[in-house]
C-alpha positions as CSV (number, residue, x, y, z in Angstrom):
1,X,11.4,14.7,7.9
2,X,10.6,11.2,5.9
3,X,9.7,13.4,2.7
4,X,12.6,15.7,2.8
5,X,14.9,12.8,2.9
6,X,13.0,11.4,0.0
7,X,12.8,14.7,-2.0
8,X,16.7,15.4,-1.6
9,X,17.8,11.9,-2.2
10,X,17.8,11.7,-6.2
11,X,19.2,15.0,-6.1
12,X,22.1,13.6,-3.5
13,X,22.7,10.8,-6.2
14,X,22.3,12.3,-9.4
15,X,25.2,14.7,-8.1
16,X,27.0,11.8,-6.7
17,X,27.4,10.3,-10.5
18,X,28.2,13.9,-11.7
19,X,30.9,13.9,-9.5
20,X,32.3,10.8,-9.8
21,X,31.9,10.8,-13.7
22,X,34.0,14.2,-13.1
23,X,36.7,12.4,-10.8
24,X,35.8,15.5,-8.4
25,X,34.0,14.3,-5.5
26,X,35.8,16.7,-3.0
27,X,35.5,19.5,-4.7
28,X,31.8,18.4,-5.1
29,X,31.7,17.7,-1.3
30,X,33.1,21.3,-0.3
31,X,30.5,23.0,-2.6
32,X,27.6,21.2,-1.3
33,X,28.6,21.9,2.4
34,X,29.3,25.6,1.4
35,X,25.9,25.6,0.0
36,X,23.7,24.0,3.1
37,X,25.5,25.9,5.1
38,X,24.8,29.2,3.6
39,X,20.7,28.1,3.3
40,X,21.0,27.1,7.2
41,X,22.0,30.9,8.3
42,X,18.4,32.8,9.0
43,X,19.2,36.0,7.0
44,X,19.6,34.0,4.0
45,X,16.9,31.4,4.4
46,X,14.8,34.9,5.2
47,X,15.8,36.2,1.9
48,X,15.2,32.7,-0.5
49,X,12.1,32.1,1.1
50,X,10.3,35.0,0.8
51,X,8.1,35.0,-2.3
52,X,8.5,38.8,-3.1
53,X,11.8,38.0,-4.5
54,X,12.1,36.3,-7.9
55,X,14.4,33.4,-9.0
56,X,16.5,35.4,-10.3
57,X,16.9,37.7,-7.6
58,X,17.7,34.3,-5.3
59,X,20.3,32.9,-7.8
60,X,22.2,36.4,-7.8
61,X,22.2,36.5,-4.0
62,X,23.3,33.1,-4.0
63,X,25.5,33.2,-6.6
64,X,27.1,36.6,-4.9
65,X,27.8,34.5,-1.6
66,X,29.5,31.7,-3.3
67,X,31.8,33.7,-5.0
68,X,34.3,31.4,-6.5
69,X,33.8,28.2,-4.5
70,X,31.4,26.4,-7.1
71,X,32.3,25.6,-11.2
72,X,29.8,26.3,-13.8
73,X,28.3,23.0,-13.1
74,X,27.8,23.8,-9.3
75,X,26.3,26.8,-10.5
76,X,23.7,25.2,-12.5
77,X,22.9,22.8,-10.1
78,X,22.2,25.8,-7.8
79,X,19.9,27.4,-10.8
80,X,18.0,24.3,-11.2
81,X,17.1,23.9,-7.2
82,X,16.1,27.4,-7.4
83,X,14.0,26.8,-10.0
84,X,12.1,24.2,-8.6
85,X,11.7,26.0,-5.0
86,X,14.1,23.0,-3.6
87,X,16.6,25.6,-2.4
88,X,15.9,24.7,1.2
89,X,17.1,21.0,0.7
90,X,20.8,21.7,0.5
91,X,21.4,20.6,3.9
92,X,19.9,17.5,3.5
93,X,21.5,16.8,-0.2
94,X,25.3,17.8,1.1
95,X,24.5,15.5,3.7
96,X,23.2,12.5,1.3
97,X,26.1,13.1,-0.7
98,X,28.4,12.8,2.2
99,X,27.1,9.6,2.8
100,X,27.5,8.0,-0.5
101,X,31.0,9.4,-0.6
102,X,31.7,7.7,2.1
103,X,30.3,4.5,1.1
104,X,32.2,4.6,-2.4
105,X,35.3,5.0,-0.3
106,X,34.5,2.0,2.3
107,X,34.4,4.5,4.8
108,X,31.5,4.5,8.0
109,X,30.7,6.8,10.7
110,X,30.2,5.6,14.7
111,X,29.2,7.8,17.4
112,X,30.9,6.6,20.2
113,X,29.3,7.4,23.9
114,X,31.8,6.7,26.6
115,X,31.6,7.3,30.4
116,X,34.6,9.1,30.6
117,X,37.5,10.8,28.5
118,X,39.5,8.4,26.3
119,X,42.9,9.0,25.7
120,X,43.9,9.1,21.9
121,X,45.8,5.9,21.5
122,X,42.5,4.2,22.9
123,X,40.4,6.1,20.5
124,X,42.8,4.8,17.7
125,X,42.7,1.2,19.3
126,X,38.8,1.4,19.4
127,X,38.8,2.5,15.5
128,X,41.4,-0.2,14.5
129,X,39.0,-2.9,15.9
130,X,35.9,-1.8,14.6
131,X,37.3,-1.5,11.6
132,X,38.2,-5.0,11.0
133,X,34.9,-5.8,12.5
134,X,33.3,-4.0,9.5
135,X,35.6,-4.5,7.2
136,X,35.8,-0.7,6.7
137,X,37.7,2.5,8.2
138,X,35.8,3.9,11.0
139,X,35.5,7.3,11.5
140,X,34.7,8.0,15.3
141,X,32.6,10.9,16.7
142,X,33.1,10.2,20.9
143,X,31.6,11.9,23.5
144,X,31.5,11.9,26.8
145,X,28.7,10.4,28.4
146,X,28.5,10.3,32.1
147,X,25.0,8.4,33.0
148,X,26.8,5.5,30.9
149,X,28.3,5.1,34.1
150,X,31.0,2.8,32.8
151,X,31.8,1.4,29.7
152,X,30.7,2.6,26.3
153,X,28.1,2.9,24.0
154,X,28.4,2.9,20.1
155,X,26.4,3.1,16.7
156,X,27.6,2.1,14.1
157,X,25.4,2.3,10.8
158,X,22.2,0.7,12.3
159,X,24.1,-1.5,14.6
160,X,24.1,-0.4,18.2
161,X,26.9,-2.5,20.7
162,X,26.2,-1.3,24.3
163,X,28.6,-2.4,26.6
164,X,28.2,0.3,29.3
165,X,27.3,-0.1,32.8
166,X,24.0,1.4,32.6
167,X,23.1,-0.8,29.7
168,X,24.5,-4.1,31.6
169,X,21.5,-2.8,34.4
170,X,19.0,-2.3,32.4
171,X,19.3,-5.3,30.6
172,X,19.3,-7.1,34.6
173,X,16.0,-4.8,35.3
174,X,14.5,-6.2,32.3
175,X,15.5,-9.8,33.3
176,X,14.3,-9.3,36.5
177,X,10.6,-8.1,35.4
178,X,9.9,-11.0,33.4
């Protein structure tokens, strides 16, 4: 996983400049995800994998699926993976480049864990404060997640803030070992 991450990352930013050089990050965004996604479904990964079919035979196909959604420039991008067999990366590019969009634009991602259902005025409440905690807007992804027992578990970037009943007793367990 540690090399595909590596692979797709100067890809992810070299199309990150393109874009923003372009004022089209958006657009840029929409053809990426458009892209992974169409790698991710089995016929066509079948298809771009198998080595009976040529580059160019890959580049039609893929060029026939995304149909108007990509410029020239998305198009040659598309050429250029195919041409060095990094077709497969998509996934992982679109979601590098998602990433760096949202860092351009101050934005962060936190996956919220909760014990049970919150309401949408204390989701909004939750993303006002840890957004002037970070200093950025928050963009929650909550679930529901019932061993938590109470209370509620969230990441945030690399920062983890438990504050969930199961997490208060492990934290006595561990106090209680030593």
């Amino acid at each position: 996983m540690a090399e595909i991450i590596t692979v797709a990352r100067p890809y992810a930013e070299a199309v990150f400049s393109l874009a923003s050089e372009q004022k089209r990050l958006d657009a840029w965004l929409e053809a990426l995800v458009w892209l992974a996604a169409m790698v991710d479904n089995p016929d066509v990964a079948q298809r771009v994998t198998n080595p009976k079919h040529t580059a160019q035979e890959i580049e039609a196909l893929m060029l026939g699926i995304l149909g108007t959604r990509g410029d020239e420039t998305v198009k040659r991008f598309l050429a250029m993976l195919i041409e060095n067999n990094r077709l497969m990366l998509l996934p992982e590019i679109a979601h590098q480049y998602e990433a760096l969009k949202s860092k351009a634009e101050g934005v962060t991602d936190a996956v919220v864990e909760t014990a049970f259902p919150l309401s949408d005025e204390q989701v909004a409440d939750l993303a006002a404060k840890l957004s002037k905690r970070y200093g950025k807007n928050v963009h929650l992804d909550v679930h529901v997640a019932p061993e938590l027992i109470g209370g509620v578990r969230m990441l945030v970037g690399d920062d983890v803030i438990d504050a969930s009943v199961r997490g208060k007793l492990n934290e006595l367990a561990a106090s209680l070992k030593n």
